[in-house]
C-alpha positions in Angstrom: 0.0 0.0 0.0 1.7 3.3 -1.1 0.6 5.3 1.5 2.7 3.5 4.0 5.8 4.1 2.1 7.3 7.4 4.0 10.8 9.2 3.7 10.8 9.6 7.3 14.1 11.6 6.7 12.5 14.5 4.5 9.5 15.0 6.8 11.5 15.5 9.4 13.9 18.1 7.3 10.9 20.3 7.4 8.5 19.7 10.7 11.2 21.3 12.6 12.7 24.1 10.8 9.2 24.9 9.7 7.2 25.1 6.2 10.1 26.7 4.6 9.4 26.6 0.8 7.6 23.7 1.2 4.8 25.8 1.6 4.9 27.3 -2.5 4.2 23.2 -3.8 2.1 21.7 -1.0 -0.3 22.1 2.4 1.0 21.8 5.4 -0.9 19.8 7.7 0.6 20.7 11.3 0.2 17.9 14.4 0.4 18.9 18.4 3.8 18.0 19.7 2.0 15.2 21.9 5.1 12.7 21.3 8.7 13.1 20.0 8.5 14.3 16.5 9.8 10.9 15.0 7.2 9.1 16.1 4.5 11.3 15.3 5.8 11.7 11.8 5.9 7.8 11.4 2.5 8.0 12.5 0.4 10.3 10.8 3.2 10.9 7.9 1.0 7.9 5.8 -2.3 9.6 7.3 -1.3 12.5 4.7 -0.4 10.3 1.7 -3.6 8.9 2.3 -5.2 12.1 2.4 -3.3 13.4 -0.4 -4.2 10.4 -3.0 -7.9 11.0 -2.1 -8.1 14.2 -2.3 -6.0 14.9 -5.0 -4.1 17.8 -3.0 -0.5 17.6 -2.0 -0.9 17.4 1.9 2.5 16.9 4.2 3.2 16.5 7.2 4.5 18.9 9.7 5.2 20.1 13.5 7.2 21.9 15.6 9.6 21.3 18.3 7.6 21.6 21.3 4.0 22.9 22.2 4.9 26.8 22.7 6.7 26.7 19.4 3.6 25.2 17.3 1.4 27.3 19.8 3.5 30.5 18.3 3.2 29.0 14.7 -0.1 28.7 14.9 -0.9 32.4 16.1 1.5 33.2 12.7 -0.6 30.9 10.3 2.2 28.8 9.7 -0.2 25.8 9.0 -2.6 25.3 6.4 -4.0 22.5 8.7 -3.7 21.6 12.2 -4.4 18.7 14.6 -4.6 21.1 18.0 -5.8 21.0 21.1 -9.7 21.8 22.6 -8.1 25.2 24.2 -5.9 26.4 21.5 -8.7 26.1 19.0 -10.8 28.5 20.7 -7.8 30.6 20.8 -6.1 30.7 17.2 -10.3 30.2 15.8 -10.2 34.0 16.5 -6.7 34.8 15.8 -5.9 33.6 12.3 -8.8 32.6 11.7 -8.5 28.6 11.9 -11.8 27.1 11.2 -12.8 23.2 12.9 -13.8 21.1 10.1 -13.2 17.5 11.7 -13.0 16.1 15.1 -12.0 12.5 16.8 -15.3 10.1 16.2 -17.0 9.3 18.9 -14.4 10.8 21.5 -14.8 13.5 24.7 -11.3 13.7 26.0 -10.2 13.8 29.8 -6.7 15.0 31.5 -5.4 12.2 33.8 -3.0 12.0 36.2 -0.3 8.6 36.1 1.4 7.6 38.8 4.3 4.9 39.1 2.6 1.3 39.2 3.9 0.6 42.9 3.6 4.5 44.4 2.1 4.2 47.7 -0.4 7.1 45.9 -4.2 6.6 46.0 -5.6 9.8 46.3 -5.1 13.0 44.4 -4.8 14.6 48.2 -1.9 12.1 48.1 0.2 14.3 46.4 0.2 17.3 48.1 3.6 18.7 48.0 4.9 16.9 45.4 6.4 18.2 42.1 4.0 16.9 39.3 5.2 16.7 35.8 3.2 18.2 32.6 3.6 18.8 28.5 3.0 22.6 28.7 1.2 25.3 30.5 -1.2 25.3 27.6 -2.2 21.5 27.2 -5.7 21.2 27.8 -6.6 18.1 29.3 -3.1 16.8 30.5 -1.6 20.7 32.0 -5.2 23.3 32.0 -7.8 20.7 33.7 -5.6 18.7 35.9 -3.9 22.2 37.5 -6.9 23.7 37.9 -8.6 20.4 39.7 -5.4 21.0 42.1 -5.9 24.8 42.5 -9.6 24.2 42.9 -9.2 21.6 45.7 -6.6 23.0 47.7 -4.0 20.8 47.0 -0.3 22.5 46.8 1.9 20.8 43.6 5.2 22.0 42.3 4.4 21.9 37.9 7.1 20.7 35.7 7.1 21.6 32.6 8.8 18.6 30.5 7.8 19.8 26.7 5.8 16.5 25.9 3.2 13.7 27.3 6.0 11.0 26.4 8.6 13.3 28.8 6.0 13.0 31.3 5.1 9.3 31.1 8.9 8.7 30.5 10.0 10.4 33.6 7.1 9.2 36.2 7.9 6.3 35.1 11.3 6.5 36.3 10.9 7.8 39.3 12.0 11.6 38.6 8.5 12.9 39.6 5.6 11.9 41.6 3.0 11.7 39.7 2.1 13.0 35.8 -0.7 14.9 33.7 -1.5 13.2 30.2 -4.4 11.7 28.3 -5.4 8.2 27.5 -4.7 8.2 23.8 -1.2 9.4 24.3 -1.0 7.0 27.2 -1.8 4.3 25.3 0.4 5.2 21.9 3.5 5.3 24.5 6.5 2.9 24.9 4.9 -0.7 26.3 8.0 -0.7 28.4 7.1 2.7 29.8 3.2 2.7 30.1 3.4 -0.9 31.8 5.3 1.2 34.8 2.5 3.4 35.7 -1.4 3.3 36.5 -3.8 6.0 36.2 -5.0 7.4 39.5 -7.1 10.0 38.6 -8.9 11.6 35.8 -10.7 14.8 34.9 -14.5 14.9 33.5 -14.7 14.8 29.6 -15.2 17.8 27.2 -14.6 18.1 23.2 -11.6 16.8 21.6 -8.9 18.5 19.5 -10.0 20.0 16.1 -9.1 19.6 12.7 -9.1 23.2 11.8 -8.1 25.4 7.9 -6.2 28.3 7.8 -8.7 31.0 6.3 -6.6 31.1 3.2 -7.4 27.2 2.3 -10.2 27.9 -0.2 -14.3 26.4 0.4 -13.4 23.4 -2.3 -10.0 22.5 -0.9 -11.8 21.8 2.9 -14.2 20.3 1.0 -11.6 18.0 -0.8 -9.9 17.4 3.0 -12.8 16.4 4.8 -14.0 14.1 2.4 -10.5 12.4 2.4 -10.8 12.3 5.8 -14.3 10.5 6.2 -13.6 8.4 4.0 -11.3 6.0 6.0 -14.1 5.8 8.3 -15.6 2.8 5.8 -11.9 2.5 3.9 -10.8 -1.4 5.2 -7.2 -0.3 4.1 -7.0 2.7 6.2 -8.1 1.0 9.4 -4.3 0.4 10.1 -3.8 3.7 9.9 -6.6 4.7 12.1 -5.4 2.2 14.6 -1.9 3.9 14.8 -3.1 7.1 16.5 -6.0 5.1 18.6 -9.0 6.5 16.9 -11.8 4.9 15.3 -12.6 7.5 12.8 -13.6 10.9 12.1 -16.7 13.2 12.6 -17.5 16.7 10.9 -17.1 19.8 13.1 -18.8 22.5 13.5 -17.1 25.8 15.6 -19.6 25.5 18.3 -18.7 21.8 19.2 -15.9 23.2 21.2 -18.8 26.0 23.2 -17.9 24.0 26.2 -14.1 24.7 26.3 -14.8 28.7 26.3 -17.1 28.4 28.6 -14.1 27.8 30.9 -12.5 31.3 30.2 -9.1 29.9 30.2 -7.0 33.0 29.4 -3.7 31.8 29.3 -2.9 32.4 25.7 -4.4 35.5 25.2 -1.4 37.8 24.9 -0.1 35.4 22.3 -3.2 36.6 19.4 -3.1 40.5 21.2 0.4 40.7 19.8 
């Protein structure tokens, strides 16, 4: 199958220096810095030759090196299509302009917090005290909702900031922090060696998942042309593998006011970043 026939080498030539002149020949499609950029390009790098053959528009793959880097690229339009976050899509939906077009199928996410398998943790009060590792300030469900559960409740933690959800698993799992904020998708899609140390002791309530959002400048036909490519491996027995790969079981259409319940937090954290 053609799609699974990647030059890992020149995706990652441009997902971390950035479109580059890339951008003149194809659309960039740009992924949350969830994992280590090697494996996310090995993962969803055959997403977008799938997309691409189906939709008959050159799509590639792209990221950055951490979460504030691909927060600041996305404030700058960098990407003609991103994979981000609940919270940043309420914030760079105003400022470019991103607009949702596709969302995880059947999927609310949730921040959890990991702890090493044998901590003597069992309760979040349990941790009062202790330094807790996370991606970034701004991930939603494994930084925003797990802090704020703390703050709200009274308990005292020390964040870490440790750039991704494999750093955090990674490190709990070692025994360099107490306890960790991620998600179960990520959770799942880590190292076997790695998520076989830890157990989830906690996790937040559910809201909207991350959106597949345009850059205003992608014309009406071409989000068209993208969605379509993107439902179809819904029903496509070939792309389940691919599916598989990133844990999801298919796509749904989006519409802006999906994500309602994410600004009806009034997170503000990134505000400054679109006031600019």
């Amino acid at each position: 199958m053609f799609f699974k026939i990647i030059n890992i080498s020149a995706l990652l030539a441009i997902l971390i220096v950035g479109v580059g002149d890339a951008a003149h020949s194809a659309m960039t499609f740009g992924v949350v810095p969830q994992q280590s950029a090697k494996k996310l390009a090995r993962k969803w790098g055959p997403i977008c030759a799938y997309w691409s053959q189906k939709s008959g528009l050159d799509i590639r793959f792209a990221t950055a090196p951490d979460i504030p880097e691909f927060e600041r690229r996305l404030a700058n339009g960098v990407y003609d299509v991103a994979y981000m976050n609940p919270y940043h899509y309420t914030v760079f939906c105003r400022q470019p302009g991103y607009l949702a077009v596709a969302k995880q199928k059947d999927k609310r996410i949730s921040g959890i917090i990991v702890v090493h398998k044998d901590a003597p943790y069992q309760h979040l009060d349990d941790l009062a005290g202790k330094t807790i590792a996370f991606p970034s300030p701004a991930a939603f469900a494994a930084s925003i909702l797990t802090r704020t559960f703390f703050k709200n409740a009274g308990i005292p933690i020390t964040p870490k900031y440790v750039k991704s959800h494999d750093s955090v698993y990674r490190t709990v799992a070692m025994g360099f922090y107490a306890a960790g904020g991620g998600v179960v998708r990520t959770l799942q899609n880590t190292e076997v060696a790695v998520s076989h140390e830890l157990r989830i002791l906690w996790k937040t309530q559910s809201f909207t998942p991350h959106a597949f959002a345009v850059h205003p400048r992608v014309s009406q036909a071409d989000r068209h042309r993208i969605l379509s490519a993107m439902l179809m491996m819904n029903d496509d027995v070939d792309a389940q593998s691919l599916l598989t790969s990133i844990s999801f079981n298919g796509f749904a259409t989006a519409n802006d006011k999906d994500w309602d319940d994410i600004r009806a937090l009034s997170i503000e954290l990134l505000d400054a970043l679109i006031e600019q």
